[in-house]
C-alpha positions in Angstrom: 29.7 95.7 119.7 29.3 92.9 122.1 32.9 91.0 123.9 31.5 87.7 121.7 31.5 89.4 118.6 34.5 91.1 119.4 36.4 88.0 120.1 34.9 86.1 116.9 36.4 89.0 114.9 40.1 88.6 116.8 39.6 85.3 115.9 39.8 85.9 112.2 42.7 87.9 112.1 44.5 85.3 114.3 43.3 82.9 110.9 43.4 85.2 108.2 45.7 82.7 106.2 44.0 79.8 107.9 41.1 77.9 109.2 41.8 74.7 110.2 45.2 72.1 113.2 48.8 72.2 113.8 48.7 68.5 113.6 50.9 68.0 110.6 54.6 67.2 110.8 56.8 70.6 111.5 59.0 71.0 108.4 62.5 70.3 110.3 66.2 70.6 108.8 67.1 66.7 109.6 68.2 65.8 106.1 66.3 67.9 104.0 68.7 70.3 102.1 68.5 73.5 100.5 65.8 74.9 103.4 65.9 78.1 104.6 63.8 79.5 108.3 62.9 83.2 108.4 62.1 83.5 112.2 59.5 86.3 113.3 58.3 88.2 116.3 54.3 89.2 116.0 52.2 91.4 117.9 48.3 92.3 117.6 47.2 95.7 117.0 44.3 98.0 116.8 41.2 99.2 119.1 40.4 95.4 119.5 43.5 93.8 120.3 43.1 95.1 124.3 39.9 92.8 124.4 42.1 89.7 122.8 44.6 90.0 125.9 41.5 88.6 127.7 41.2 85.3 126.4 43.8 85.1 123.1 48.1 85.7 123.2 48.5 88.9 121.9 52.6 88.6 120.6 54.8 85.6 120.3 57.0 84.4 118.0 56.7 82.9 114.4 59.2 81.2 111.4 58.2 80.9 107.5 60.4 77.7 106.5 61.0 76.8 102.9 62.5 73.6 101.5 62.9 71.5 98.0 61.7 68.0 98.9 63.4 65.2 97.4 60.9 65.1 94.0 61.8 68.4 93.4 58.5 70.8 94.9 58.8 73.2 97.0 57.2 73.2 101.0 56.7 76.0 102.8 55.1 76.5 106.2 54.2 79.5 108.6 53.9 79.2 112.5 52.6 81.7 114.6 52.9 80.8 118.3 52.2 82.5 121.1 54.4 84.0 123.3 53.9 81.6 126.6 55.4 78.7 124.5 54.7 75.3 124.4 52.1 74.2 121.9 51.7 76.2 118.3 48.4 78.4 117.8 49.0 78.7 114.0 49.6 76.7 111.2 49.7 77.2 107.2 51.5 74.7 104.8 52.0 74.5 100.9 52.8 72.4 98.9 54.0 74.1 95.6 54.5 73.0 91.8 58.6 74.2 91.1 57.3 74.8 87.3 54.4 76.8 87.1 54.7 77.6 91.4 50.8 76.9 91.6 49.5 75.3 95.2 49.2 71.5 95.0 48.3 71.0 98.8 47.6 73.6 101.3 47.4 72.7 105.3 45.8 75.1 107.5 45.0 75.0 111.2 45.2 76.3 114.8 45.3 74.6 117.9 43.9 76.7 121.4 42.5 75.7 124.1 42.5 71.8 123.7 40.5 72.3 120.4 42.3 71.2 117.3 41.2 71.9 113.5 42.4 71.2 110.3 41.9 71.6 106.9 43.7 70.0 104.2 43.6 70.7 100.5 44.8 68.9 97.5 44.4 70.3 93.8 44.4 67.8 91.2 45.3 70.1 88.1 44.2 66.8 85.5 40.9 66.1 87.2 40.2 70.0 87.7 38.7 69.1 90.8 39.8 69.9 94.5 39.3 67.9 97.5 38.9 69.1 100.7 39.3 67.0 104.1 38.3 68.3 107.5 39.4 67.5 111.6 38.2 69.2 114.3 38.0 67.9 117.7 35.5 70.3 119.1 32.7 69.0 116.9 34.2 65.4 116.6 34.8 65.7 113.3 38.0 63.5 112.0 38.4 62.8 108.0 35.3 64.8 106.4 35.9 65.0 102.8 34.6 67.6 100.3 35.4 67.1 96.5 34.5 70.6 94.5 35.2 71.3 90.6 38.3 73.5 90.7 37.9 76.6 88.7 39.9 77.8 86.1 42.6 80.1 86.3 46.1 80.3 88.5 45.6 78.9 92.2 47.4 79.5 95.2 47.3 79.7 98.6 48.2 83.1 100.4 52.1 81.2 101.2 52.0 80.3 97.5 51.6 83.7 96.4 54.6 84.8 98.6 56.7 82.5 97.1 55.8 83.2 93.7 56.0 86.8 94.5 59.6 85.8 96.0 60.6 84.3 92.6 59.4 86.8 90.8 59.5 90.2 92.2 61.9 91.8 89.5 59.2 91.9 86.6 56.3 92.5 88.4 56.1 96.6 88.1 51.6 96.4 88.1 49.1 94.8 89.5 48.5 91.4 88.8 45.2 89.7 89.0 44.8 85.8 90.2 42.9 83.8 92.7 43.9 83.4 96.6 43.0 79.8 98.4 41.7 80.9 102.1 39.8 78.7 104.6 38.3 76.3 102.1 37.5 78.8 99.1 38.5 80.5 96.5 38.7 84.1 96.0 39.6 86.9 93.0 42.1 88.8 93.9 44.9 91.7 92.9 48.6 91.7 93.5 49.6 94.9 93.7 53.0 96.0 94.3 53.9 99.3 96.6 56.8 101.8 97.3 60.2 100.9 98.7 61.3 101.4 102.2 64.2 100.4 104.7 63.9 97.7 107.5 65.4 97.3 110.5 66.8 93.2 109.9 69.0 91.2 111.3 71.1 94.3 113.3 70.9 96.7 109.9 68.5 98.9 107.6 67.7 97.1 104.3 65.9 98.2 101.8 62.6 96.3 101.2 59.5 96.9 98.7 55.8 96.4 99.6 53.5 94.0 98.0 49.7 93.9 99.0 46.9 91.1 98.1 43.4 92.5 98.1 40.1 91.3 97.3 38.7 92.2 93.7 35.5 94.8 94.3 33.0 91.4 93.3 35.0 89.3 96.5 35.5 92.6 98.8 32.5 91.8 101.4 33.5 88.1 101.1 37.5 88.6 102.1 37.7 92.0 103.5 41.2 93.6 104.6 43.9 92.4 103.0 47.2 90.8 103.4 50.8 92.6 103.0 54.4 91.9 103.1 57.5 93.7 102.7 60.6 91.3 100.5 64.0 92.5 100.4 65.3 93.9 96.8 68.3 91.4 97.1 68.6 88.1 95.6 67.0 86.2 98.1 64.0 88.7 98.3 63.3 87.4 101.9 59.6 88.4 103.7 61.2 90.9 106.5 57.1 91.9 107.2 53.7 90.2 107.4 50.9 92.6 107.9 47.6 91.0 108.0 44.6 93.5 108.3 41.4 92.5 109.2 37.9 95.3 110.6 39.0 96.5 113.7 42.7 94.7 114.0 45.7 93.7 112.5 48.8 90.8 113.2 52.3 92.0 112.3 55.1 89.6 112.0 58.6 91.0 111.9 61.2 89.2 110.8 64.5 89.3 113.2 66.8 86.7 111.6 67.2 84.1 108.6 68.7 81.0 108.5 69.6 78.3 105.9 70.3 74.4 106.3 74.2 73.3 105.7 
């Protein structure tokens, strides 16, 4: 395997929620109420992540902050950012319907090495179409719009799923099937929840249960790994682990502390 492919593939772990620019405005406590910030600590594994520490951060920090805006849906937004500071690498926002907890707009994007790209999708449930718009400074591209028919069936983005997951962990005992909004398409996938261990959080072991997202066997070669977390079996059923899995790698985020707005 050459270092170009390599690095291409390190890249798409580093955006395996995402594929577009950490342009949009950070999700901040100010005067939004009823938000709570789950704050992280990530690391790259596997036989490829020695070639990353050549050219890409290889741990940082990250948070996963959830608010209900003022009309009543819910935002939530992942950062992953790398451990010398300054500017984000990562970015992944949702915005989510509070009835049916389907995606209504979903923000992805990274920002390295002065190139910035974003990708910004609304769902228009009425129309049953989704449009699509598009920023990258490395190919000049600012505002490029794509309008698709929107299939049928649940969608959500990777965040959405965690929430819904979050909200409704207790009756979910099987795998549940739906489709997953990644890097401007759509994919068939399976919930399935896993077995029940303890977590070091917050200074204490806490018991936690796995859920996994996985391509269906038609979407496999299309989305291959797969995407697990780990939510606590109280109440607030919080995301103490992110384990994204791509060929050859994976990106773990561990969750060290939570936090809520007054």
């Amino acid at each position: 395997m050459t270092n170009a492919r390599a690095r291409a593939i390190l890249l798409v772990v580093l955006l395996a929620f995402t594929a577009g620019s950490a342009r949009a405005e950070r999700i901040e406590c100010g005067t939004n109420r009823h938000m709570e910030v789950v704050s992280y600590k990530w690391e790259l594994n596997g036989f490829l992540s020695w070639i990353a520490g050549l050219r890409f951060p290889t741990h940082g920090n990250g948070s996963l902050a959830t608010i209900v805006r003022e009309n009543g849906s819910i935002g939530t937004e992942l950062r992953i950012i790398s451990h010398k500071g300054a500017s984000d690498l990562y970015q992944y926002q949702s915005e989510i319907n509070p009835r049916n907890l389907l995606t209504l707009t979903s923000l992805d994007g990274y920002k390295f090495e002065g190139r910035n790209r974003t990708m910004t999708t609304t769902f228009d449930y009425g129309a049953k179409t989704m449009r699509r718009v598009k920023d990258d400074t490395k190919q000049g591209v600012s505002g490029k719009t794509k309008i698709e028919p929107l299939p049928a069936g649940d969608v959500r983005d990777v965040l959405s799923v965690i929430h819904y997951l979050r909200k409704s962990a207790t009756r979910i005992d099987k795998p549940v099937t739906t489709k997953v909004y990644s890097a401007g398409k759509l994919y068939d996938v399976i919930l399935t929840p896993g077995s029940e261990l303890k977590v070091e959080f917050e200074g204490t072991r806490v018991a936690a249960r796995q859920y996994t997202i996985s391509a269906s066997a038609a979407d496999r070669k299309k989305w291959p790994g797969d995407v697990s977390f780990w939510l606590t079996r109280d109440e607030r059923a919080i995301p103490v682990r992110i384990l994204i899995r791509q060929r050859g790698a994976s990106l773990d985020l561990s969750a060290e502390a939570v936090y809520t707005c007054p």
